[in-house]
C-alpha positions in Angstrom: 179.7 227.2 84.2 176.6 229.0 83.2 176.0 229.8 87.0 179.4 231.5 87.3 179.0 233.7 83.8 175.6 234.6 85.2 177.2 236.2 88.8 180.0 237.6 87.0 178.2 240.1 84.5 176.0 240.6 86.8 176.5 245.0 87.8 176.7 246.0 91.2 173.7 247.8 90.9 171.5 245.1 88.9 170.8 242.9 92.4 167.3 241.9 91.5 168.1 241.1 88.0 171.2 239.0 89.0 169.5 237.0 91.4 166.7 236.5 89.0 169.1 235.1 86.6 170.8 232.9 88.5 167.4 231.9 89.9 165.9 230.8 86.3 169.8 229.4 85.4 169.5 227.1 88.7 165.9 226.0 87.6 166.5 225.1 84.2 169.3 223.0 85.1 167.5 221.1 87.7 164.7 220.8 85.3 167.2 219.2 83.1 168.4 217.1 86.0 164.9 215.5 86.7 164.7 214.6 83.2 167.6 212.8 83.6 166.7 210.8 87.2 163.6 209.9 85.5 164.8 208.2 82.6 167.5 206.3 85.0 164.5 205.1 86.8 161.9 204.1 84.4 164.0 200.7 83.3 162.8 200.1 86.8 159.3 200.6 86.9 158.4 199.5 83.5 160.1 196.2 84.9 157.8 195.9 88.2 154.7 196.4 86.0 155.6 194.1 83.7 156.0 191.3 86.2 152.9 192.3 88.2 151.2 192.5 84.5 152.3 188.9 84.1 152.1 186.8 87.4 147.8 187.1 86.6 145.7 187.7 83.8 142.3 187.3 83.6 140.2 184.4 81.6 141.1 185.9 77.8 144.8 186.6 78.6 148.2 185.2 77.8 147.9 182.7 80.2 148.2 179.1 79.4 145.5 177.1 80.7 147.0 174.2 81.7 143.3 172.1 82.0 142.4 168.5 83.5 139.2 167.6 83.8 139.0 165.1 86.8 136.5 162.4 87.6 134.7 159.7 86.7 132.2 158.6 83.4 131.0 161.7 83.1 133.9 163.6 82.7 134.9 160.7 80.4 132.4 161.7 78.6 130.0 158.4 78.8 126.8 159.2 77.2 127.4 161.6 74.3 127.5 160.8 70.5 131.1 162.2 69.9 132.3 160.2 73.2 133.7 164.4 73.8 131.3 164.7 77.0 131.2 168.5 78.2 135.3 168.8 77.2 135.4 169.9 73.6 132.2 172.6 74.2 134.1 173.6 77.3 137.8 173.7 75.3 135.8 175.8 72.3 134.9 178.2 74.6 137.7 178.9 76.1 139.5 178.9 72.8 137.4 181.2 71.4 137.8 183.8 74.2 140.9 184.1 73.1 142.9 181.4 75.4 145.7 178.7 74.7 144.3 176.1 76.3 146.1 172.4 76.5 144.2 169.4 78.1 145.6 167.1 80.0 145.6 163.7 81.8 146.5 159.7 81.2 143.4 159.0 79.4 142.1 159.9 75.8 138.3 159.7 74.4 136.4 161.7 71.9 137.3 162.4 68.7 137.9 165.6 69.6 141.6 167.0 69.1 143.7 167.5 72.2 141.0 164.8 74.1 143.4 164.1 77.5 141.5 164.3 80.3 141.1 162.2 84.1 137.9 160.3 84.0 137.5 156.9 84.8 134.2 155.4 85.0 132.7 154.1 88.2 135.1 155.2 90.6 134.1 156.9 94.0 135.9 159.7 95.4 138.0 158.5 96.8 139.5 156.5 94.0 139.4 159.4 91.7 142.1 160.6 94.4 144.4 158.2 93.9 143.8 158.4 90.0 144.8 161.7 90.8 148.3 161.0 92.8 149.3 159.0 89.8 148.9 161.7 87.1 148.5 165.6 88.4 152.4 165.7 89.9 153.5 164.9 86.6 150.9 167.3 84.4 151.3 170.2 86.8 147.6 172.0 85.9 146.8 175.0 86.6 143.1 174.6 86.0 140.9 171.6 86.9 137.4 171.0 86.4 135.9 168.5 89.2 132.9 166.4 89.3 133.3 163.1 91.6 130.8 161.7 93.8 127.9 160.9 91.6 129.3 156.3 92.1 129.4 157.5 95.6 125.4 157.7 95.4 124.7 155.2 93.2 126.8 152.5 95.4 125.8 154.5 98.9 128.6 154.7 100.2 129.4 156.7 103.2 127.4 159.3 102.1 127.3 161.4 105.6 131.3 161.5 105.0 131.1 162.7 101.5 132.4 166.0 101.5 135.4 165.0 103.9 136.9 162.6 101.5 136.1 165.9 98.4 137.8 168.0 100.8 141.1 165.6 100.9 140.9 165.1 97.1 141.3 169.1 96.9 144.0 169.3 99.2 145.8 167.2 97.9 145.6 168.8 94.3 146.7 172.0 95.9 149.9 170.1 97.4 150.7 168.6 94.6 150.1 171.6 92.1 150.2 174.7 94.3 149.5 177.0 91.1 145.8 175.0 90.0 142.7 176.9 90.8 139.7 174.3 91.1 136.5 174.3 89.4 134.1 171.9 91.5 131.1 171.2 90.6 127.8 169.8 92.2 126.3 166.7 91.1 123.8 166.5 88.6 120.7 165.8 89.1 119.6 161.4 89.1 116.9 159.9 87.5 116.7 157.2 90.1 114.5 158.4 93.3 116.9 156.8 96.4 120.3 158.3 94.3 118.6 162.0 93.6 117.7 162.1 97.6 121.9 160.9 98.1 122.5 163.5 95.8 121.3 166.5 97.1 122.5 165.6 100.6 125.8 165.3 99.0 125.3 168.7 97.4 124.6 170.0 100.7 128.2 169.3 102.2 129.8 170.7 99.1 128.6 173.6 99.3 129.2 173.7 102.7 132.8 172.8 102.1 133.6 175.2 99.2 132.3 178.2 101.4 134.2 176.8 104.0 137.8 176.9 101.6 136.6 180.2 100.6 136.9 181.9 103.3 140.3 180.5 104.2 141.4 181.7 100.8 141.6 178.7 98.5 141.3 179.1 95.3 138.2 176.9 94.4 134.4 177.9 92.5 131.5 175.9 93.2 129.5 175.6 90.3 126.1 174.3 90.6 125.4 171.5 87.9 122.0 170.7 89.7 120.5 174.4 89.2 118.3 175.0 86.0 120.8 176.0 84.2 122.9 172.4 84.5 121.8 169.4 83.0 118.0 168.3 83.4 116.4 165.0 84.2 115.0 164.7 80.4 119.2 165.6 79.1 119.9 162.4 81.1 120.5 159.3 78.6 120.4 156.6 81.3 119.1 158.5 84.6 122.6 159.5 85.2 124.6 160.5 82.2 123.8 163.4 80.2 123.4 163.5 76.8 125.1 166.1 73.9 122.7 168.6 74.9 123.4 168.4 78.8 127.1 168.2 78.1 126.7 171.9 76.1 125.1 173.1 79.6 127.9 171.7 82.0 130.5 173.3 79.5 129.0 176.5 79.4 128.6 176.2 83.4 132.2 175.1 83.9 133.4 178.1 81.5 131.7 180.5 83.9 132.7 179.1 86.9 136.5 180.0 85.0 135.3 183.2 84.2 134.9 183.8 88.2 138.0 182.5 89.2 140.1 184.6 85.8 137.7 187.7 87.5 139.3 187.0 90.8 143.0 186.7 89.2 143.5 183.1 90.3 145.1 182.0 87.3 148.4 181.7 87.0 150.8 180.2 84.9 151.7 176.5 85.0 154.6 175.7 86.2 157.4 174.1 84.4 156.8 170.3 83.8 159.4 168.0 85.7 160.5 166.7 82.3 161.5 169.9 81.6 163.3 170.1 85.2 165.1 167.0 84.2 165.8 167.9 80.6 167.6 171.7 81.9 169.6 169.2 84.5 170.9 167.3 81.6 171.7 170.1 79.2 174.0 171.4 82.3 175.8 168.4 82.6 176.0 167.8 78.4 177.3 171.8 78.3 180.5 170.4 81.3 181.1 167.8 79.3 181.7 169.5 76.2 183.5 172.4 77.5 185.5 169.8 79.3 186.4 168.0 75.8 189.0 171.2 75.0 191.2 169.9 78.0 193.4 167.5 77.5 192.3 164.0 77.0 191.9 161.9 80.5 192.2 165.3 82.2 188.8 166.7 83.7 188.9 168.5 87.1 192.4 167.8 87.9 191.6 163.9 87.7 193.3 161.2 85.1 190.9 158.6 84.2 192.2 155.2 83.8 191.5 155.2 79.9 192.0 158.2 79.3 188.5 159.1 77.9 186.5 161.9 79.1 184.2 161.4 82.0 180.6 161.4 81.6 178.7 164.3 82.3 177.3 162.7 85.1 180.5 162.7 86.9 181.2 165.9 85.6 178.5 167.0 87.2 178.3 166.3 90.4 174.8 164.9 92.2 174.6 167.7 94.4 175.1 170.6 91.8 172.3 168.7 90.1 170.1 168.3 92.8 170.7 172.3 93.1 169.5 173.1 89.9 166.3 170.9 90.0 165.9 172.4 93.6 166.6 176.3 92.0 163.7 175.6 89.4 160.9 175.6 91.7 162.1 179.0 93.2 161.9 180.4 89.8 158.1 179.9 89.7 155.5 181.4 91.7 155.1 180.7 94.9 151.6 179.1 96.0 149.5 181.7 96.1 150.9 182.7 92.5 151.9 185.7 93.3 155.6 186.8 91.9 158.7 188.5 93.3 159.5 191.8 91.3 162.4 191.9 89.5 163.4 195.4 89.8 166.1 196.8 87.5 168.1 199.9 88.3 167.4 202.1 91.4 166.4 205.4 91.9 169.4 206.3 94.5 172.0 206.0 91.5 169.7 208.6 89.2 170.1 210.9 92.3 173.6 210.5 93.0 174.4 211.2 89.2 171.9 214.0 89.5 173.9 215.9 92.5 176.9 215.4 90.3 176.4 217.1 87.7 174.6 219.9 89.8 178.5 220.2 91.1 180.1 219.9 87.5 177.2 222.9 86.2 178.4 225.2 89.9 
C-alpha cells in the first residue's frame, strides 16, 4: 500500500522524485523483509552450532569422562601406601581441570573414593583382553588408560609377538566401545637386567604399532612411561612397581597424554549404558500397560484373556517393538568416529517464501 500512495501523488512532472520514492519505499520494505527471513532462520543455525558445540569438547569441558584404567598390578595400584596407584593423582587432575570424571571397572582398591578400575595382577596381555570382554561392553568408557605387558617380560613370553596381541586388545576395545579414545602407555622401566632388555624391545613394537593406528585414524596416544619424566628405577619398590612418588609421575603422564587426545577433539560422550537401554525398554512396556488399564477389563488389543486380567506388559509389548527400541538407541548416539548428525530446525526456503509474500501483500 505504501508503494501505491507513493505512484499516485507522485506529479507528472516530478519523474526523478517519484522514482526516488518508490525506490527508498521498495528498500525499506525489503530491509524489513530480511529482518524477518533472518529471524525465521536463526532457530536453525543456533541449533547446528549447538550440536557441533556438543558432539566434542576438549579436556576441561562438559564432557563426562567415562574412565577405566586397564591392566594388571600396576594399574591395581600394587606398591603404593594408599593401595590408589597412579588413579586418584590421575582422577584429581582431571577433576581439577574442571571435568566430571567417573571411574570404572569390576574391581575396587584404594581408599580413594570412586576406586573402580581393571587391574588384575599378573596377567599377560592377553589375559587382560579377556578381563576386558567381560567388563568394557557393560561400562561403555569413553576413556581408557592402558598399561599391559610388563607379566609378559617378566614370564617371557612371546615377546617378538607382543605388540600383535596389544594391537588385538585395542581393537577390540574400539568394537566394543566405538566412542573410547585409548591412552596406552609404554612400560616402565625394570629393575631386573634380562626383563629391562624384554622391555624396551616391547617398547619398540608399541610404538611401532601406535604410529601405525595413527595414521589409519584411531584414536589412541602413546605415552612414554619409560622417558625421564615416567617412573625411575630408584621410584620402583620391588624392581617393578612404582612407589607413591612414581605413581604421581605416571598420573601426571596419563593426564597429558588426555590433554592430547581432548586437543585433538577425540572425546566424546559415553554412550548410554545397556541398563539404561533395558530400563527405557521397560518403561515402554509399563507406560502400554497402564494406558491399557482404562480399557475394559480382559480387553487389551482386541483380545479377551481367559481371566480376565490385564496382560503383562510384556505381551503388551510385543518382542519386536522392543527389540526396535533397544535397536533405535544406538542410532541416537554418535556414530564411531563420534561425530553427530545435525539436527536442523526450520529452513531457510520457508523465511523466503513468507518473505515474497508479503513483498505481494506491501505491492
Amino acid at each position: 500500500m505504501r508503494l501505491m500512495f507513493s505512484f499516485l501523488i507522485c506529479l507528472p512532472d516530478s519523474t526523478s522524485y517519484c522514482s526516488d520514492t518508490i525506490m527508498r519505499t521498495f528498500l525499506k520494505a525489503f530491509g524489513q523483509l530480511a529482518v524477518l527471513g533472518l529471524a525465521l532462520t536463526m532457530p536453525a543455525y543456533a541449533t547446528l552450532a549447538a550440536s557441533i558445540d556438543d558432539s566434542t569438547v576438549m579436556v576441561g569441558g562438559n564432557v563426562k569422562l567415562r574412565l577405566m584404567p586397564l591392566g594388571a598390578s600396576i594399574t591395581n595400584g600394587k606398591g603404593s601406601e594408599d593401595g590408589n596407584g597412579y588413579r586418584k593423582a590421575l582422577r584429581d587432575l582431571l577433576v581439577a581441570d574442571g571435568n566430571e570424571v567417573d571411574m570404572v571397572g569390576s574391581r575396587e582398591s584404594g581408599d580413594m573414593d570412586d576406586n573402580q578400575h581393571e587391574g588384575w595382577d599378573g596377567l599377560r596381555i592377553d589375559q587382560v583382553l579377556e578381563k576386558a570382554k567381560l567388563s568394557v561392553p557393560e561400562r561403555l568408557p569413553n576413556l581408557i588408560t592402558i598399561n599391559a605387558g610388563t607379566n609378559d617380560c617378566v614370564q617371557d613370553y612371546d615377546i617378538e609377538h607382543a605388540a600383535n596381541r596389544t594391537e588385538e586388545l585395542l581393537k577390540y576395545l574400539w568394537t566394543a566401545s566405538p566412542q573410547a579414545t585409548l591412552i596406552l602407555s609404554t612400560l616402565l622401566v625394570n629393575g631386573d637386567s634380562d626383563v629391562e632388555e624384554r622391555v624396551l624391545e616391547v617398547n619398540k613394537q608399541l610404538k611401532v604399532l601406535a604410529e601405525t593406528m595413527t595414521a589409519q585414524s584411531r584414536k589412541v596416544i602413546l605415552v612414554d612411561m619409560h622417558s625421564s619424566d615416567g617412573p625411575q628405577a630408584d621410584d620402583l619398590v620391588d624392581g617393578t612397581h612404582p612407589d607413591s612418588e612414581g605413581y604421581q609421575k605416571m598420573a601426571e603422564l596419563w593426564f597429558k597424554g588426555i590433554e592430547d587426545a581432548g586437543t585433538r577433539g577425540w572425546l566424546m560422550s559415553p554412550q548410554a549404558l545397556p541398563s539404561d537401554v533395558t530400563s527405557t525398554v521397560a518403561s515402554t512396556a509399563a507406560s502400554a500397560t497402564a494406558s491399557s488399564a482404562t480399557t475394559t477389563p480382559g480387553m487389551l488389543n482386541g483380545s479377551t484373556t481367559e481371566t480376565g486380567a490385564l496382560e503383562t506388559a510384556s505381551e503388551v509389548v510385543s518382542e519386536e517393538e522392543a527389540q526396535s527400541t533397544t535397536d533405535a538407541a544406538p542410532a541416537a548416539q554418535a556414530s564411531d568416529d563420534g561425530s553427530k548428525a545435525p539436527q536442523v530446525a526450520g529452513c531457510p526456503a520457508v523465511a523466503l517464501i513468507l518473505a515474497l509474500g508479503t513483498l505481494v501483500f506491501l505491492i
